[in-house]
N, C-alpha and C positions, 0 to 999 in steps of 0.2 A: 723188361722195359726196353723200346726201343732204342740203338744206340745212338750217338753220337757224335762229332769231333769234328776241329776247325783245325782251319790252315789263314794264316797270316800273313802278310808281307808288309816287310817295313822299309823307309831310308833312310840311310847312313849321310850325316848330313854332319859340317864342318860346326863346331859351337861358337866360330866369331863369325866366319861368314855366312853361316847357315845353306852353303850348296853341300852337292850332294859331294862325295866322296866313295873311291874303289876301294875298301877294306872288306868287303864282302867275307873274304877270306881266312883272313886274319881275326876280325869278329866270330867265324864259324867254329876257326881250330881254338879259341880262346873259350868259347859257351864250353864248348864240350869238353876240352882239357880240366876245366874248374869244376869239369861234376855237377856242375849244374843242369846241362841240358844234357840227354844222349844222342849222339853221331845223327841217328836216325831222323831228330827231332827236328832240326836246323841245316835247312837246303840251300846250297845257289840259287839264283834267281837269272832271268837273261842279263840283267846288267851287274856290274859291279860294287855297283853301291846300293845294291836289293838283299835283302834277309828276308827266308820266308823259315819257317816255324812251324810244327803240324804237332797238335797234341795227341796222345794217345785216345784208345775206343776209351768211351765216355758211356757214362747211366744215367748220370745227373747234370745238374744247373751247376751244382754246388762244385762237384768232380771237376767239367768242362774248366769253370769259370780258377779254379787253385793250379790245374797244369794252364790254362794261359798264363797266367799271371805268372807263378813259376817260370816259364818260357820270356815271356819281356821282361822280367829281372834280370834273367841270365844274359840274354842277350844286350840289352841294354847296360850289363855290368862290363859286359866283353869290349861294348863298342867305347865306354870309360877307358876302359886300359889302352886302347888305340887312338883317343883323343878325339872320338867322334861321338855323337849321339844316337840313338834310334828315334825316328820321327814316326810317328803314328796318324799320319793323312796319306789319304791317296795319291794327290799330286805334290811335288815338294814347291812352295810357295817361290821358291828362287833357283835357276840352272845355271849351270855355268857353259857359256860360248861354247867351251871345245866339247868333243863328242865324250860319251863315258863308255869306257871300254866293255866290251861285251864279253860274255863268261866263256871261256874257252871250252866247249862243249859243241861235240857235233851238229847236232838240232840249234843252236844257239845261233852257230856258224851258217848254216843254210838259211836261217831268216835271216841274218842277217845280207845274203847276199840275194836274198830273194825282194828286199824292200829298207834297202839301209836308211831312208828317213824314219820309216815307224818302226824301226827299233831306235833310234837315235832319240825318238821323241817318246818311247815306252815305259818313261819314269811315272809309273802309275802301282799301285798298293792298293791290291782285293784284300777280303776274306773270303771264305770258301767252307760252305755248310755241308758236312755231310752226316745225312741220316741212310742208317738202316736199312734196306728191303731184300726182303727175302729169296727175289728172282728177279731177273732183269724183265718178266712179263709184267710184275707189279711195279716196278720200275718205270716202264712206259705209260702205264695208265697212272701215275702220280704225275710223270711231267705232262700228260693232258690235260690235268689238273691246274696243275699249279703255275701254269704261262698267264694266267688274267692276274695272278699277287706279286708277280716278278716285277710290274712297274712301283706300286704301293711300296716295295722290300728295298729296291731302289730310292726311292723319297727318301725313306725312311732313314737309309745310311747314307746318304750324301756328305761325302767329307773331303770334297776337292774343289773347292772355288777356285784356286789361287794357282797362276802359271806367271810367270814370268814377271813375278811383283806385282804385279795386276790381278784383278777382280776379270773371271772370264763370263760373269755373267751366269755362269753354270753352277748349280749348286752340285753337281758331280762330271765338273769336268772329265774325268778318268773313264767315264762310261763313252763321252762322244771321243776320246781317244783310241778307243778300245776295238768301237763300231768302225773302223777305217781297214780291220785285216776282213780277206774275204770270207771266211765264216764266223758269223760273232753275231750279238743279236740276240732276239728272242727265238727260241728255238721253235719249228713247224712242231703239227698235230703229227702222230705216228698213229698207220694201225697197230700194230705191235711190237715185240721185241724185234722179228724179222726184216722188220722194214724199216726201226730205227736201223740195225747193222748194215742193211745195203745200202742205206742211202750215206752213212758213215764210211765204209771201207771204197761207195764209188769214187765219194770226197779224195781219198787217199788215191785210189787204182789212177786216178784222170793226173794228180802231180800238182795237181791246184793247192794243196798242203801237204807237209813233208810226215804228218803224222796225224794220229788220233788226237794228240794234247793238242793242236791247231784246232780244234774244232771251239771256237771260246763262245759258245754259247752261253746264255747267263743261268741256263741249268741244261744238267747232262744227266747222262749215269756214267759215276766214275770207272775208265778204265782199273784202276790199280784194286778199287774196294770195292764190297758189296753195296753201292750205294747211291742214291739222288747227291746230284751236288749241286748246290746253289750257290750262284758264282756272282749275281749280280751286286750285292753289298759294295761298297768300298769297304778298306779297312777303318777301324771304329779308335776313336782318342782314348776313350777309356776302355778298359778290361771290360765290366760289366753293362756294357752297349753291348759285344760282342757275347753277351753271354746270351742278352735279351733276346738278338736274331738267333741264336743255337733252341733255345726253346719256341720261339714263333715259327721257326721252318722244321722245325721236327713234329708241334703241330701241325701246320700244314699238310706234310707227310701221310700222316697216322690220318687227320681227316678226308685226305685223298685216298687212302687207299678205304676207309670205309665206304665212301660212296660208288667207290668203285665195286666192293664186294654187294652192294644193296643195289647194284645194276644203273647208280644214276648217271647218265651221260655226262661227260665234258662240258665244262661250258660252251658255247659257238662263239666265239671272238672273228673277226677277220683277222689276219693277219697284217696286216697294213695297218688295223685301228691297234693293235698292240703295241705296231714299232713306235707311232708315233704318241703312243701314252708310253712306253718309256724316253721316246725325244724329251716329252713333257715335266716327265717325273726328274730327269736329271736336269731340264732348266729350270726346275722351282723347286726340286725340294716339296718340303712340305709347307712352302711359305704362299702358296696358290691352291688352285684346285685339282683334282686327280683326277685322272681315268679308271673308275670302278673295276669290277669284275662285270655288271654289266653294260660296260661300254658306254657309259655316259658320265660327266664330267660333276662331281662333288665337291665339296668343303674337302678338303684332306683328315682332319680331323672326324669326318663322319665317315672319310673311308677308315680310318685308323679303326672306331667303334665299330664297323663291320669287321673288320678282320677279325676284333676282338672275337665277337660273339660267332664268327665263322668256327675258329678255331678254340672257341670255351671248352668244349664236350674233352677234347683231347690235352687240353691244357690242366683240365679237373684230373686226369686220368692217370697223367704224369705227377700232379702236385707241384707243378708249376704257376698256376695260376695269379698267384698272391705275387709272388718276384715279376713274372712276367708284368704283370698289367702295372704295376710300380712304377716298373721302369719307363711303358709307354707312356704312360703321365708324365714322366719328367720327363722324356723328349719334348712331349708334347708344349709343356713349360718353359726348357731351356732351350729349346732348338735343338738343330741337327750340329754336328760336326763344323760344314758349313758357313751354318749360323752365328755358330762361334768364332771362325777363322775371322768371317766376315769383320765383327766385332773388332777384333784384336788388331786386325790390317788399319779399319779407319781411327783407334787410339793411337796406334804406335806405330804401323805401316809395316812393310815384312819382317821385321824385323822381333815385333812382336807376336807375328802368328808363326812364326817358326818357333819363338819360349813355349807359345801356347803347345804344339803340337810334340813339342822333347819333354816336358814337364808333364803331361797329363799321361803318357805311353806308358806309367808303370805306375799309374793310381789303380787300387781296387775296381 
């Protein structure tokens, strides 16, 4: 079975004031001193009040979905003994004035001095999907693929309204945060493996980015693994959101690369109609209409039933099926991330979508 595995990032956020907090550190050397997480598992992030978490190669729903969880217990038990919380939204609903100090890390240090606003304002929390492929040629002919579902995938996780106590109007703020370094975005069509790499390494040769990891496209092929990664997600409230998108983008995957073996071409998207169906998708979520795969604007819930049936054949193939589609029903029901914030900000005001976003971080 194709594999799998997610990376996370959370913030570390005060439980009476609810900003963020630099324990980055302290939480890290704690996960992994108690046996709970390994060294390996739980990284820096650029700021100091970031925690990112990578679970191990994964087979299943089931597997994926026991090391997350595992992974925000641990972590979220660490950031207990330090007097802070793990927050599981992308943006954190309240900042504090002064700047939050940045991880003392070479690469860290160069953006920083390459653009000290947008790191200063880079308190944003992905996920990060990675499946399987066997060569970086099948590689490219999946992200050919799969740049028309990267807006829909986006809807989907939207779970950053809230900046500065305020409602931004975005149902994933963190994505138009995100869009502001200069390569970020949806990724171009590639003829191949060849011409992904040069158009990569000219990126690097010109000094316009200090590295490969600058490239923040909302999918790539990961340097470090054999792997598509899918970057566009925010990170998800609950564990099993997060499990939902590891089985929908590993279908995706697997039906990309068969259409690619049965010779069907790419979709033809422009590139312009892409950016601005994900502009779309992170201003409304799934509470408007989407931008299809073919380029015309939908109910979002009848793009959601495309996906579906997009991605059946490989969702059957996995034994995914039943969990998956479950779960998009209950988005579909409960809202997004978002949706909920949204909720809680106009009952209680931030103070309540910050309980919402520390309480839900290490539900099932």
């Amino acid at each position: 079975m194709t594999t799998i595995g997610l990376e996370e990032e959370y913030m570390l956020v005060d439980p009476v004031t609810g900003l963020p907090v630099p324990y980055a550190e302290k939480v890290r050397l704690s996960a992994c001193l108690a046996h709970l997480a390994e060294e390996h598992e739980v990284h820096y992030e650029l700021l100091q009040s970031q925690v990112e978490v990578t679970t191990p190669v994964c087979h299943t729903l089931d597997e994926i979905g026991g090391h997350l969880l595992r992974l925000r217990h641990a972590v979220g038990a660490a950031a207990e003994e330090h007097g802070c919380r793990i927050a599981a939204a992308a943006t954190p609903p309240l900042r504090d004035a002064r700047s939050m100090a940045v991880t003392d890390q070479t690469r860290y240090r160069a953006m920083l001095a390459q653009a000290p606003q947008l790191v200063e304002e880079q308190l944003v929390n992905g996920m990060h999907v990675h499946v399987g492929v066997p060569g970086r040629e099948v590689g490219v002919e999946v992200l050919n693929r799969l740049r028309v579902w990267l807006p829909t995938l986006t809807a989907m996780s939207a779970n950053s309204p809230l900046w500065d106590g305020h409602d931004t109007g975005f149902a994933s703020w963190r994505t138009v945060v995100f869009s502001r370094w200069p390569v970020s975005g949806m990724p171009p069509a590639f003829q191949d493996a060849a011409d992904y790499d040069r158009r990569l390494y000219q990126l690097v040769d010109s000094g316009l980015i200090c590295d490969t990891g600058q490239v923040y496209w909302q999918a790539r092929l990961s340097e470090r693994y054999p792997t598509v990664e899918v970057r566009c997600p925010d990170v998800q409230l609950r564990a099993d959101d997060a499990v939902m998108f590891a089985g929908i983008v590993r279908a995706l995957v697997e039906t990309a690369r068969a259409e690619a073996a049965a010779g069907t071409p790419p979709p033809d998207c422009p590139p312009e109609l892409l950016e601005a169906a994900m502009w779309h998708a992170a201003r409304h979520g799934l509470s408007d209409t989407l931008i299809g795969p073919d380029g015309r604007r939908h109910r979002a819930g009848d793009v959601l039933c495309r996906l579906l049936r997009h991605v059946g054949p490989a969702l059957d193939a996995s034994g995914d099926t039943r969990e998956v589609t479950s779960l998009v029903h209950r988005l579909l029901q409960g809202g997004t991330g978002a949706d909920r914030q949204r909720a809680a900000l106009a009952t209680g005001g931030p103070r309540a979508a910050i309980e919402l976003i520390t309480t839900e971080s290490t539900l099932p």
